[in-house]
PABAKE-170255 format. One record per residue (C-alpha): y, z, x negated; residue in one letter. Coordinates in steps of 0.001 Angstrom, whole numbers. Example, Ala and Ser with C-alpha at 12.3 -4.5 7.8 and 13.67 -1.06 7.14 Angstrom:
2
<y->-4500; z->7800; x->-12300; rest->A> $
<y->-1060; z->7140; x->-13670; rest->S> $
***
This chain:
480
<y->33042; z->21617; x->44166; rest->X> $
<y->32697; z->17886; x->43615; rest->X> $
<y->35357; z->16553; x->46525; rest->X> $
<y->37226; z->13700; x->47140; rest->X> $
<y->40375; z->13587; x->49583; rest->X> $
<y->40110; z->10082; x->51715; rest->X> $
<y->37022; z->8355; x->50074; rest->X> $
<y->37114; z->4809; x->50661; rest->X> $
<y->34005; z->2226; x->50295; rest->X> $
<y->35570; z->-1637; x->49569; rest->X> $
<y->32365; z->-3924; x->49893; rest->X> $
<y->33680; z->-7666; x->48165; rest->X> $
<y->30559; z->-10066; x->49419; rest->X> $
<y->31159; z->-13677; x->48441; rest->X> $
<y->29010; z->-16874; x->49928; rest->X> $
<y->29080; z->-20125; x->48916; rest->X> $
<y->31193; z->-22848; x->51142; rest->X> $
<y->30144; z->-26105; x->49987; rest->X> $
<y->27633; z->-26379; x->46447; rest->X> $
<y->26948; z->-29791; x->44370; rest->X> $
<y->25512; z->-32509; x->47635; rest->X> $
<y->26420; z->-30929; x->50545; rest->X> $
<y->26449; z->-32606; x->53406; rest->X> $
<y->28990; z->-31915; x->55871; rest->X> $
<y->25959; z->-30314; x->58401; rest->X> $
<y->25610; z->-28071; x->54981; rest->X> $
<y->29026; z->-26911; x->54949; rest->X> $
<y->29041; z->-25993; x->58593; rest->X> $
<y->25615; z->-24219; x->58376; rest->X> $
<y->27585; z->-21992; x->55849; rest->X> $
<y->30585; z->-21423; x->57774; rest->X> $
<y->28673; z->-20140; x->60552; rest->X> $
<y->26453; z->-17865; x->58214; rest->X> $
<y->29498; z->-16309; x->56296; rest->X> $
<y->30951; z->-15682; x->60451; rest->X> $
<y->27907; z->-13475; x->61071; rest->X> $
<y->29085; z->-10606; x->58675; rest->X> $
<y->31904; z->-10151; x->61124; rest->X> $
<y->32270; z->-9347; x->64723; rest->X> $
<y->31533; z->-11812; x->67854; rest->X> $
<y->35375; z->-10296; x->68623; rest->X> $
<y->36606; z->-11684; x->65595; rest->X> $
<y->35181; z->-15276; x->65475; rest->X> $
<y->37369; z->-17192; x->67693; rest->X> $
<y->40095; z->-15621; x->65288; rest->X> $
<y->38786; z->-16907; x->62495; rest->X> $
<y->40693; z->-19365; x->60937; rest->X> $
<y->38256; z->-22566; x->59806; rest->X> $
<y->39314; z->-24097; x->57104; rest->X> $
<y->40951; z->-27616; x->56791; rest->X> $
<y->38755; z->-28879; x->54848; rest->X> $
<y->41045; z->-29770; x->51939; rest->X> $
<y->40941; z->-27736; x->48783; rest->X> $
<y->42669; z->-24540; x->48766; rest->X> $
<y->42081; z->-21664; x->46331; rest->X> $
<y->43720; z->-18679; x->48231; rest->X> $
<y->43513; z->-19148; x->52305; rest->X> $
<y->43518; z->-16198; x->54085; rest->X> $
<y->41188; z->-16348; x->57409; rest->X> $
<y->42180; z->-13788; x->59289; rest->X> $
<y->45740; z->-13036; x->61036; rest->X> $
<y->47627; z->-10074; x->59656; rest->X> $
<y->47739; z->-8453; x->63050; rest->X> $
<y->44106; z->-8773; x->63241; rest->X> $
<y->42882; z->-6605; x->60444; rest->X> $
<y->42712; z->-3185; x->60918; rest->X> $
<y->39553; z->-1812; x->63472; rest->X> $
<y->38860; z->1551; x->63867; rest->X> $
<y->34990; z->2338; x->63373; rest->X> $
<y->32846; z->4977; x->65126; rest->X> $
<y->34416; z->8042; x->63128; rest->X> $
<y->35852; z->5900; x->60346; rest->X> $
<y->38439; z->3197; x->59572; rest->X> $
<y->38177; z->529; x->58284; rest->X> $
<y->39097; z->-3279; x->58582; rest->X> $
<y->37676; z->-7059; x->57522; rest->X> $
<y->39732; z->-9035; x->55047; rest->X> $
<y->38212; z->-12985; x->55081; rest->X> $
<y->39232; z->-15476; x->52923; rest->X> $
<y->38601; z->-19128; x->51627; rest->X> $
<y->38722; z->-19493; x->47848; rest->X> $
<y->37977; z->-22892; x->46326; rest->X> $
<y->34045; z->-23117; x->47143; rest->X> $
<y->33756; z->-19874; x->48328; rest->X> $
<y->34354; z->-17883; x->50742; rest->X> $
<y->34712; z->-13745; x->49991; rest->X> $
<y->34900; z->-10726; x->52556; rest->X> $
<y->36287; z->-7892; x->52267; rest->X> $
<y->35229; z->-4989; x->54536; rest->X> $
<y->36774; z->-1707; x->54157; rest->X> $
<y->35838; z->1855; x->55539; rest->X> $
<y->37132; z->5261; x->54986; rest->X> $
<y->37116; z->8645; x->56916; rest->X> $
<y->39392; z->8753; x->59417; rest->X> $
<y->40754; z->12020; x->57954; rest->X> $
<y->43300; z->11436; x->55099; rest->X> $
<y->43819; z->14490; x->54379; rest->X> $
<y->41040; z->16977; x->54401; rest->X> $
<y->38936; z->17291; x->50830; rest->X> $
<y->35498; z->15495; x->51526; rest->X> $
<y->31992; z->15959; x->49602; rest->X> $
<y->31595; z->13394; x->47182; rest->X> $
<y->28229; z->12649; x->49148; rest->X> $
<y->29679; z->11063; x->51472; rest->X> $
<y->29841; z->8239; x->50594; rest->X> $
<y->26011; z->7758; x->51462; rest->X> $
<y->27245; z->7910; x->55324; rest->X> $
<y->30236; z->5557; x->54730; rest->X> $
<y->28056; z->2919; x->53529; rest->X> $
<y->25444; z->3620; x->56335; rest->X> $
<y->28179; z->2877; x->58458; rest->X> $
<y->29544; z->-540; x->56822; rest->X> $
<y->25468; z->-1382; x->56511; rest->X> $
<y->25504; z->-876; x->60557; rest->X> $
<y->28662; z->-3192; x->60557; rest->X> $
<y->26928; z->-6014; x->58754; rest->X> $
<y->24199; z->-6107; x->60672; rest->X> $
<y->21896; z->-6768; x->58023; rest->X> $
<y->23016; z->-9913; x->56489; rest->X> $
<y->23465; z->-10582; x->53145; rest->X> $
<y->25790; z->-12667; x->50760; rest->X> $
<y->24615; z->-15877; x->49283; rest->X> $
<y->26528; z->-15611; x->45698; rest->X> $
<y->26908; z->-12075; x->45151; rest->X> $
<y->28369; z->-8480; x->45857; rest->X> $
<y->30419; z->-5689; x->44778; rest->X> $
<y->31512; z->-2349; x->45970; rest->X> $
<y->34542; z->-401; x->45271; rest->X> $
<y->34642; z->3082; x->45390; rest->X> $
<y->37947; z->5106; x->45101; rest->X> $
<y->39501; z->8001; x->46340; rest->X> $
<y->41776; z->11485; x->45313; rest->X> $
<y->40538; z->14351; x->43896; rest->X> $
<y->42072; z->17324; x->44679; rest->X> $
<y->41911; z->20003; x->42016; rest->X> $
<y->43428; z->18668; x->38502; rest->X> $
<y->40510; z->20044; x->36336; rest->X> $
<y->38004; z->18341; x->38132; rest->X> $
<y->35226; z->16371; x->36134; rest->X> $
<y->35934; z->12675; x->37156; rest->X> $
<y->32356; z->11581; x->35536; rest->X> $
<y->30600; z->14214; x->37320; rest->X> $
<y->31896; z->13260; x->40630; rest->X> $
<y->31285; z->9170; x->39904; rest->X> $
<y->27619; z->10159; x->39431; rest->X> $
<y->27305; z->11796; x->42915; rest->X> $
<y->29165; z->8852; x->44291; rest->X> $
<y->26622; z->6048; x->42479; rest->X> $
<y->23676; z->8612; x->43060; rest->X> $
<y->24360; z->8462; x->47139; rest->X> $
<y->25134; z->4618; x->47053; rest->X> $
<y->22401; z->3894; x->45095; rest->X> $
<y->19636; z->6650; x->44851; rest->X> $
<y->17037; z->5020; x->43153; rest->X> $
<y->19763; z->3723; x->40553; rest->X> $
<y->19862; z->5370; x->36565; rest->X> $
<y->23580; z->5916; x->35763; rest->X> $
<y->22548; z->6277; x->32163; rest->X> $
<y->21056; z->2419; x->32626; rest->X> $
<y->24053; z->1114; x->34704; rest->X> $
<y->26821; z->2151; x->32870; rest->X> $
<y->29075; z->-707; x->31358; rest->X> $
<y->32280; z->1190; x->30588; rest->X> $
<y->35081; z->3506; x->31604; rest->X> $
<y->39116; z->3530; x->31028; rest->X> $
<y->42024; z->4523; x->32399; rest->X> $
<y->44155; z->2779; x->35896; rest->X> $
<y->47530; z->4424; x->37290; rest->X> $
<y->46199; z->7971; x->35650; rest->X> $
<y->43239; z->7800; x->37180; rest->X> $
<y->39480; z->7357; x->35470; rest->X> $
<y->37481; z->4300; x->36278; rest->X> $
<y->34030; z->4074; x->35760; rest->X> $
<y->31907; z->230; x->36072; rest->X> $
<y->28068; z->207; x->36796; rest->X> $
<y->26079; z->-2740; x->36804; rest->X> $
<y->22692; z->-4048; x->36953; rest->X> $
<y->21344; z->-7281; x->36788; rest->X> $
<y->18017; z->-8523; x->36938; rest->X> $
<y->16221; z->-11643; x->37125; rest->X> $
<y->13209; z->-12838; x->39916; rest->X> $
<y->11619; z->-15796; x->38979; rest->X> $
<y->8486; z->-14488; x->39674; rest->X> $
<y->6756; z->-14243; x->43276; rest->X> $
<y->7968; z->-10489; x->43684; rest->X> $
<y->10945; z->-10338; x->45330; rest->X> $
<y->12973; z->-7163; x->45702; rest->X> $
<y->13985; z->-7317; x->48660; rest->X> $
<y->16266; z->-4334; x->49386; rest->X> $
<y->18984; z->-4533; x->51407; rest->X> $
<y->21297; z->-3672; x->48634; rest->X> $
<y->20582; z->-6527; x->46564; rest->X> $
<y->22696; z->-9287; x->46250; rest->X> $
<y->20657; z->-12266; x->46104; rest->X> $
<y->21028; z->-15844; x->45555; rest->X> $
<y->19891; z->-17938; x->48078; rest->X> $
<y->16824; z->-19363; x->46401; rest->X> $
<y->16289; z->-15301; x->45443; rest->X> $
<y->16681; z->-15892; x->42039; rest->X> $
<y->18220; z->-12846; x->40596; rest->X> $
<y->18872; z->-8878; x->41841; rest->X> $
<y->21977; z->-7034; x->41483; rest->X> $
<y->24797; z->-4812; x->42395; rest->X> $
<y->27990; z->-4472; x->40521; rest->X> $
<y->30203; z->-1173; x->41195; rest->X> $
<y->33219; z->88; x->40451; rest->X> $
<y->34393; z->3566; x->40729; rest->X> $
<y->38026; z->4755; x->40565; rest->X> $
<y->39074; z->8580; x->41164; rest->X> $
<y->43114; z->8883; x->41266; rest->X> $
<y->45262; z->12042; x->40897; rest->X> $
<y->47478; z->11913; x->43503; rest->X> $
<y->47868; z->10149; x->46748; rest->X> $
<y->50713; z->8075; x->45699; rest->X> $
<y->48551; z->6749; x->43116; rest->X> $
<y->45813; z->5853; x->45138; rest->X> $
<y->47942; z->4185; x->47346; rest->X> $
<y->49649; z->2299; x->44681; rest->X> $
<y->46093; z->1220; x->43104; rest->X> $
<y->44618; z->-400; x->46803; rest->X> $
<y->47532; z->-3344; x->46416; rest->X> $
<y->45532; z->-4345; x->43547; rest->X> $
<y->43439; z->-5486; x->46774; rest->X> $
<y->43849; z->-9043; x->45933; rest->X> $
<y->43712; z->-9364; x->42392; rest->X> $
<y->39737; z->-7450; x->43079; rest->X> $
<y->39023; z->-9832; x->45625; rest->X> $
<y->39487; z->-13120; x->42733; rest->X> $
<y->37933; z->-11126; x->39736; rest->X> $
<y->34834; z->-9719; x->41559; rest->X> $
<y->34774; z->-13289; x->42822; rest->X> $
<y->34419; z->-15169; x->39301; rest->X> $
<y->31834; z->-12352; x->38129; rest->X> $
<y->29763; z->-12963; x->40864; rest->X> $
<y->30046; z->-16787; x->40422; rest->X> $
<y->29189; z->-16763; x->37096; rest->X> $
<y->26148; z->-14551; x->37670; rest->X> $
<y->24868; z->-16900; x->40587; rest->X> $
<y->25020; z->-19954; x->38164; rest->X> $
<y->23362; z->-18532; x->35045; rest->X> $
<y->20733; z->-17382; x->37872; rest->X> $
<y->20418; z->-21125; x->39144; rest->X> $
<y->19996; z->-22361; x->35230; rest->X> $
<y->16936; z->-19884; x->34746; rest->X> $
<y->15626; z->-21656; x->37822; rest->X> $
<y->16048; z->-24837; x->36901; rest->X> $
<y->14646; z->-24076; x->33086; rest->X> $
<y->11736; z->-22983; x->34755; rest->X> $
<y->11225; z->-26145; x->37041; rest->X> $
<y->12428; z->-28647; x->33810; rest->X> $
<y->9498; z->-26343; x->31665; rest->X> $
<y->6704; z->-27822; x->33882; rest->X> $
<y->8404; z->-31472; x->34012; rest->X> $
<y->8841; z->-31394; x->30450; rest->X> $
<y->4944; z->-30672; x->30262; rest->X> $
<y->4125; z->-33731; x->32230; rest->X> $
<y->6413; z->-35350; x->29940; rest->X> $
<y->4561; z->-34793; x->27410; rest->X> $
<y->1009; z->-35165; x->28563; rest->X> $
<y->2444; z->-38706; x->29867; rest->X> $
<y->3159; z->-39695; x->26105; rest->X> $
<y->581; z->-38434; x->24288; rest->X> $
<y->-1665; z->-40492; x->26655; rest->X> $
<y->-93; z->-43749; x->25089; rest->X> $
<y->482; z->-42685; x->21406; rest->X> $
<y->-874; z->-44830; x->19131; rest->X> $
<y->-3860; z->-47172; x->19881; rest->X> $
<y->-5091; z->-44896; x->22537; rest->X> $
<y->-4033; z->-46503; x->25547; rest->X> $
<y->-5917; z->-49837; x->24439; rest->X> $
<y->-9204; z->-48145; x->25456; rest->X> $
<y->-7343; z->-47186; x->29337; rest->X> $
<y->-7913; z->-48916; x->31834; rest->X> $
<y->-5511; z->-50782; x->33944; rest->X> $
<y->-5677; z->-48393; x->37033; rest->X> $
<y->-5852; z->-45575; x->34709; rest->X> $
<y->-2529; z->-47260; x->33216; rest->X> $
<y->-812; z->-47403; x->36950; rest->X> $
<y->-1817; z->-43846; x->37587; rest->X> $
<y->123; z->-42861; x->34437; rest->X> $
<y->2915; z->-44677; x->35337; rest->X> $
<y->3286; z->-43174; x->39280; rest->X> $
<y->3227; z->-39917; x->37938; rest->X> $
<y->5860; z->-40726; x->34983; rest->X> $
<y->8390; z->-42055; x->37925; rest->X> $
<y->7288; z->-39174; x->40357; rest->X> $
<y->8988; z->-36778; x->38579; rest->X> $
<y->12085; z->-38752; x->36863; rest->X> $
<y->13989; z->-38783; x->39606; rest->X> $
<y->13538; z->-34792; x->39979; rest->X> $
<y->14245; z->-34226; x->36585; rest->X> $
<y->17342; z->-36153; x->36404; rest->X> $
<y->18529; z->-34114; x->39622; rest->X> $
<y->17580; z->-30993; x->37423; rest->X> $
<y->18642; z->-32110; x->34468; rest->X> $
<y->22525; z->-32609; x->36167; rest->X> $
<y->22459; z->-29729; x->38041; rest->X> $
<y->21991; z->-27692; x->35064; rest->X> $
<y->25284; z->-29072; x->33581; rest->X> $
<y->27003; z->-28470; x->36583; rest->X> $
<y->25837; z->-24951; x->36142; rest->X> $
<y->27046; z->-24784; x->32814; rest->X> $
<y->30232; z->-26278; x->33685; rest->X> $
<y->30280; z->-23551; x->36725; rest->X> $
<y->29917; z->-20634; x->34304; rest->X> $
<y->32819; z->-21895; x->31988; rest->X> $
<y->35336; z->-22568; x->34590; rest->X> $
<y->34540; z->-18488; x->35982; rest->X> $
<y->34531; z->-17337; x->32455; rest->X> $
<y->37871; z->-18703; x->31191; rest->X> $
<y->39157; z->-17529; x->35202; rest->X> $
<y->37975; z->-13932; x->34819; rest->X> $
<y->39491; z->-13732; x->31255; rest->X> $
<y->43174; z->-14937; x->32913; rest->X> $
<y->42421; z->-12703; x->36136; rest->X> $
<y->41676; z->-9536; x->33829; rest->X> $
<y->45147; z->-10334; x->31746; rest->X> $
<y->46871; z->-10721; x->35248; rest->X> $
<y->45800; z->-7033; x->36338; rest->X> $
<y->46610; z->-5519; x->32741; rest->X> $
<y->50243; z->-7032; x->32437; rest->X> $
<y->50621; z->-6009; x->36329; rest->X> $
<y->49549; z->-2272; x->35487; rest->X> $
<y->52438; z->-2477; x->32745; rest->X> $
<y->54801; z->-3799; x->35388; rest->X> $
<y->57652; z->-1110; x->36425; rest->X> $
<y->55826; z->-1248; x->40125; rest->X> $
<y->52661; z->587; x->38887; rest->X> $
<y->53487; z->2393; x->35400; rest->X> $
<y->55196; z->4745; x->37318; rest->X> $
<y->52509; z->6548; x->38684; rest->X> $
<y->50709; z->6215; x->35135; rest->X> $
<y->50458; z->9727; x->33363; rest->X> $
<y->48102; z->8235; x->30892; rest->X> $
<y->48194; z->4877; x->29024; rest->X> $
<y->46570; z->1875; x->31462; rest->X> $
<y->43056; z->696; x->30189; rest->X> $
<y->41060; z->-1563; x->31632; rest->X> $
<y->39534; z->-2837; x->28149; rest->X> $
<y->36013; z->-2573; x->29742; rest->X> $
<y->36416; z->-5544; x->32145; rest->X> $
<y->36434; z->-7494; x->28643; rest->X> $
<y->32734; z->-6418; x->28318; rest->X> $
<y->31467; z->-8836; x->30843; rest->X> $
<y->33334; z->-11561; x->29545; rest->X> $
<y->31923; z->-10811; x->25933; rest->X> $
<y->28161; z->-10752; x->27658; rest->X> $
<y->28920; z->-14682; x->29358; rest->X> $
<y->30134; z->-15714; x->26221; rest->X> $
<y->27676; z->-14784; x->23705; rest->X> $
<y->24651; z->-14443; x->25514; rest->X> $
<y->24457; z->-16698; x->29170; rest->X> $
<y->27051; z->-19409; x->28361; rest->X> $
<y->25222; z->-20210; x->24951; rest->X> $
<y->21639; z->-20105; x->25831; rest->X> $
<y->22275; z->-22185; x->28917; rest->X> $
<y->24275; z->-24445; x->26453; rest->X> $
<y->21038; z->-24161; x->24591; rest->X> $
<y->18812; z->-25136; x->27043; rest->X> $
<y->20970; z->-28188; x->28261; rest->X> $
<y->20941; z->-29630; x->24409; rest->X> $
<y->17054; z->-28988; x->24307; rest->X> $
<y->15881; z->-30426; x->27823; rest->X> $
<y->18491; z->-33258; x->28047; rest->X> $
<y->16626; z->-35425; x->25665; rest->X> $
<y->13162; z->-35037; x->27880; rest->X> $
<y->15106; z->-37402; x->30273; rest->X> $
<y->15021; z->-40274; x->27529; rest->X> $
<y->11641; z->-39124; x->26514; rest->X> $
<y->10316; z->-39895; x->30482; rest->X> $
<y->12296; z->-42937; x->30462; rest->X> $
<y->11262; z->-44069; x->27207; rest->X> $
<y->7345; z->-43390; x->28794; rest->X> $
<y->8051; z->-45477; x->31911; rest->X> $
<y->9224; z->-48487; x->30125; rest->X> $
<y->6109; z->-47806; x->27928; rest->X> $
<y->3894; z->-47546; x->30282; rest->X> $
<y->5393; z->-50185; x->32753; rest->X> $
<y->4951; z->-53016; x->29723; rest->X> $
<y->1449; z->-52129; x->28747; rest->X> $
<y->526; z->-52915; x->32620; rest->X> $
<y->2282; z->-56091; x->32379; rest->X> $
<y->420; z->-57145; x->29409; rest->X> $
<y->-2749; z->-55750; x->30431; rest->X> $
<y->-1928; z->-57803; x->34116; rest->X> $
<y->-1227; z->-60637; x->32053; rest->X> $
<y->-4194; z->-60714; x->29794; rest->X> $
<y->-6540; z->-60226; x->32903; rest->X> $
<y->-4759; z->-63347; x->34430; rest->X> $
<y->-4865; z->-65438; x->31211; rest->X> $
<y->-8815; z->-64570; x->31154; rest->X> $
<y->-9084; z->-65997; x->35206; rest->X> $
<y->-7114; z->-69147; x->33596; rest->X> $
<y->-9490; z->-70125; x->31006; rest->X> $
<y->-12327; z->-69163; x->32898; rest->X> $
<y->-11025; z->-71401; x->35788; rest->X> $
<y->-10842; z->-73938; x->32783; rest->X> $
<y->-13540; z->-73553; x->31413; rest->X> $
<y->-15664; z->-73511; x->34474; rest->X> $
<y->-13728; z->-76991; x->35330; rest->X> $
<y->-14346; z->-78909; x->32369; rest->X> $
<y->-18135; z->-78135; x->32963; rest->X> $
<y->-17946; z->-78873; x->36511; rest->X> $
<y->-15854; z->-82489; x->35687; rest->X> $
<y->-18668; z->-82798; x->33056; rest->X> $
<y->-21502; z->-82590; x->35479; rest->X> $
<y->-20178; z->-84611; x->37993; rest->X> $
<y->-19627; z->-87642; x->35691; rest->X> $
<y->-23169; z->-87585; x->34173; rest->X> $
<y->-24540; z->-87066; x->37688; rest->X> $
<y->-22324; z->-90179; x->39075; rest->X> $
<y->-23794; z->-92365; x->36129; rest->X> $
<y->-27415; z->-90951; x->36128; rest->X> $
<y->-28891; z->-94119; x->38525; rest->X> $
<y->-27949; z->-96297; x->35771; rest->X> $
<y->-30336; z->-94371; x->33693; rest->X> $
<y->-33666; z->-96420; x->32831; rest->X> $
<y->-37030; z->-94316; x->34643; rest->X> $
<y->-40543; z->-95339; x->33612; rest->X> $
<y->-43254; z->-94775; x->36522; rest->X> $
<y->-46745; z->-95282; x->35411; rest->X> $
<y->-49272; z->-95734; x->38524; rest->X> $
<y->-52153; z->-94816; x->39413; rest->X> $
<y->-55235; z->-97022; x->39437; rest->X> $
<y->-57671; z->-96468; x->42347; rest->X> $
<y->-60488; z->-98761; x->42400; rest->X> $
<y->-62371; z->-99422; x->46054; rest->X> $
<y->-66021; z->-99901; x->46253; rest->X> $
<y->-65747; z->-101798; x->49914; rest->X> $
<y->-68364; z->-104756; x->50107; rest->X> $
<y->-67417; z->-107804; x->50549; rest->X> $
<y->-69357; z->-110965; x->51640; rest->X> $
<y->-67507; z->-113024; x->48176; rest->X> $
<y->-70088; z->-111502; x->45327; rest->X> $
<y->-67767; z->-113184; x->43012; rest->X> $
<y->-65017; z->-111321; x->44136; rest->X> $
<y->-63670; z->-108307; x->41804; rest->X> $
<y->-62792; z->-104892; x->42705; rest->X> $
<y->-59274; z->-104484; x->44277; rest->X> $
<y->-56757; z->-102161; x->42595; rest->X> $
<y->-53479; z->-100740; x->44723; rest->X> $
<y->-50891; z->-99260; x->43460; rest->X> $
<y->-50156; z->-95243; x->44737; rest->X> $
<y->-48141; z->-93628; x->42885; rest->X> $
<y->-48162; z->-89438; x->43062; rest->X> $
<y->-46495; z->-87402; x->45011; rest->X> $
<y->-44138; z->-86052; x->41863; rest->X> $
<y->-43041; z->-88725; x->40584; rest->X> $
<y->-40811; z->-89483; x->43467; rest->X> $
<y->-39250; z->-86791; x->41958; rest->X> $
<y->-38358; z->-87732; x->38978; rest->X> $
<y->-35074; z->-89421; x->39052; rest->X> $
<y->-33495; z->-86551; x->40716; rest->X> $
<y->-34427; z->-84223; x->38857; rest->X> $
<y->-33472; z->-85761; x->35787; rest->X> $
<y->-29928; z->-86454; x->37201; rest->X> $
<y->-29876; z->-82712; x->38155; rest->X> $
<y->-30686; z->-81884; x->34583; rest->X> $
<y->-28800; z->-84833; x->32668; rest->X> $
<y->-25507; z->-82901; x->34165; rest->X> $
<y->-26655; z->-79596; x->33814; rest->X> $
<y->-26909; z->-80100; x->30350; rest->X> $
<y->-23682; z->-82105; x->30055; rest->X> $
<y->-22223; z->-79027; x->32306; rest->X> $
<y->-22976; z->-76714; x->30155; rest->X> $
<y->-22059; z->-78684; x->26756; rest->X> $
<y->-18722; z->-79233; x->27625; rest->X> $
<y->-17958; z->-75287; x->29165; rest->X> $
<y->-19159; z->-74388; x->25518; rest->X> $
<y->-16885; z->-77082; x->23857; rest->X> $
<y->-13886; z->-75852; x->26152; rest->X> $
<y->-14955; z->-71899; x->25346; rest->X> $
<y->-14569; z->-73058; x->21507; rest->X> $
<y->-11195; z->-75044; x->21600; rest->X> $
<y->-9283; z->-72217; x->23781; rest->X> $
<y->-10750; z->-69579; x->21450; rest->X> $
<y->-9040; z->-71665; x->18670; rest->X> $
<y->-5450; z->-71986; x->20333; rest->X> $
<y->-5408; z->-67976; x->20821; rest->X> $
<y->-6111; z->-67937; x->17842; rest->X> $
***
């Protein structure tokens, strides 16, 4: 039968402590989050940390570890590392020494499910399987597959598997499976280790089946070195996940980018006008500000996945030369290898480290593309501001020189000679003098006491408009 003697389920779950630009309220929010994945017993334990950088601080007193569960056993391992903080909980049948089915491990993680109480970690996840089997000739793949098949049942070993080798004489098998979500579906099973922004799915397992009890015991002191390795994997999966993110919001900047620029090419933007011209502009600097956030961020990432990379690489050498040591190659009755940990490492360095270098090189220059558009932009207003003004200037000119013009003629007009011819109107009145003639009085018409100002009124309309055409023509010569 496929048995194990002790099975024991380590769950590593990592959360981020403080990212890029958080505020101290941010790194507290975080501290309490990561202290819900253990007991209320347990938090006025904890340990907070100091604040100061540290890249090993254990959170937990010694004494304080081990807890017996409902059945099992089991205990909580907390610790700061850098800008992280990782948790280890542990839980194993309480019998050590009876031969268990290899399904059992289904109820073992029911139980350290129960335990978390349904939270989940920010960065990323991975669980350890390992245990004894008891009968020499045992197939150590066969019973791996029942153990991955009652973690994960919907899981394809065949799909999953990364690699197998050889640890203290025992067989150790690595799963994996990562998978992106930028899209609106969201998996959102409780066995997925997700980033916080729900980026990216996956779970990461490792599987180790010793031959004797001394070895098994020998292989959990490599406790530690786990708890830092798991740690950089997961880091460096949570970053490249945060760079596809990013890509994707820099993508639909880069568009606006674009549509901003070809709206000024060439001669075009002569024809826009000026409010057409600001509304360009606001959206140019509505989205240069997010882009340069973006833009940084996305080296940071970069710089994130490096610094994990070249840290898993030294971690993995630390395990192999401490498998050699005399401590452990004692209870090896097979040569050590752990060659397949070098598999990951191969996968961040020639696939997510250089298309993330890849996309920094391509979008980095859309930053002095936007800026290039708002200085653009921001100096065809100014001219097309300044133009508009120059236009009220000579028209306040122009209008002025006609308006001087009319006012002079219309000062001198009185000067101006007027003839009035009047009217004759002869009176037929008898008078007792027959010699006497016929009277004529002058009366002149009603209109032509009109005349003067009406002349004036056109004397320096005419002038008026004479000299707004002269001043037209000479400042239409100067621009000139």
């Amino acid at each position: 039968m496929n048995n194990i003697i002790y099975p024991t389920v380590d769950l590593f779950l990592y959360d981020l402590r403080d990212g890029l630009g958080d505020n101290p309220d941010k790194v507290q929010e975080n501290w309490d989050n990561f202290k819900q994945k253990l007991p209320e017993t347990l938090h006025d334990r904890l340990k907070f940390d100091s604040g100061f950088e540290s890249e090993y601080e254990e959170l937990l007193p010694k004494e304080d570890e081990f807890y017996q569960f409902s059945g099992y056993e089991g205990f909580y391992y907390p610790v700061r590392m850098s800008d992280m903080y990782g948790l280890l909980l542990d839980c194993s049948v309480s019998d050590k020494r009876t031969a268990q089915p290899a399904k059992c491990i289904k109820q073992i993680k029911a139980e350290i499910n129960r335990r978390l109480r349904e939270t989940s970690a920010t960065l990323g996840q991975t669980w350890l399987i390992y245990g004894q089997l008891p009968h020499p000739g045992q197939n150590p793949k066969d019973v791996a597959q029942i153990c991955y098949n009652a973690l994960f049942p919907w899981a394809n070993w065949q799909d999953d598997f990364q690699g197998q080798g050889h640890l203290l004489g025992g067989t150790v098998f690595e799963l994996d499976s990562f998978k992106l979500l930028l899209q609106e579906t969201v998996n959102k099973s409780e066995d997925s280790a997700a980033s916080k922004s729900r980026c990216f799915d996956s779970h990461h397992v490792i599987i180790i089946l010793y031959p004797t009890d001394n070895a098994a015991k020998a292989g959990a002191e490599l406790m530690y070195d786990w708890m830092r390795l798991f740690a950089y994997r997961a880091k460096i999966l949570w970053a490249y996940g945060q760079t596809r993110e990013l890509k994707h919001y820099l993508k639909q900047d880069y568009i606006t980018i674009q549509d901003c620029l070809r709206q000024i090419r060439g001669n075009e933007h002569e024809n826009l006008p000026l409010s057409q011209l600001k509304d360009i502009l606001n959206q140019a600097r509505s989205i240069v500000s997010d882009y340069t956030i973006d833009v940084d961020e996305l080296g940071y990432q970069l710089r994130t996945i490096a610094i994990n990379l070249d840290n898993y690489k030294k971690r993995s050498e630390i395990i192999a030369k401490k498998l050699k040591s005399e401590e452990f190659s004692a209870f090896a009755t097979q040569p050590t290898d752990i060659a397949f940990l070098a598999n990951f490492s191969n996968l961040v360095t020639e696939k997510y480290l250089l298309q993330v270098e890849k996309d920094y090189e391509n979008l980095s220059p859309g930053l002095q593309r936007l800026e290039f558009a708002i200085a653009t932009i921001r100096g065809l207003v100014e001219v097309d501001r300044a133009r508009q003004e120059r236009r009220f200037q000579n028209n306040l000119t122009i209008f002025g020189w006609g308006l001087a013009a009319a006012a002079i003629v219309a000062s001198l007009s009185p000067q101006f000679p007027y003839v009035t011819v009047p009217g004759e109107v002869l009176t037929t009145e008898v008078t007792p003098d027959t010699e006497a003639i016929a009277s004529v009085e002058s009366n002149p018409s009603l209109s032509a006491s009109w005349n003067a100002p009406v002349l004036s009124l056109g004397y320096s309309l005419a002038a008026g408009l004479l000299f707004m055409a002269i001043a037209s023509f000479c400042i239409k010569q100067k621009e000139q």
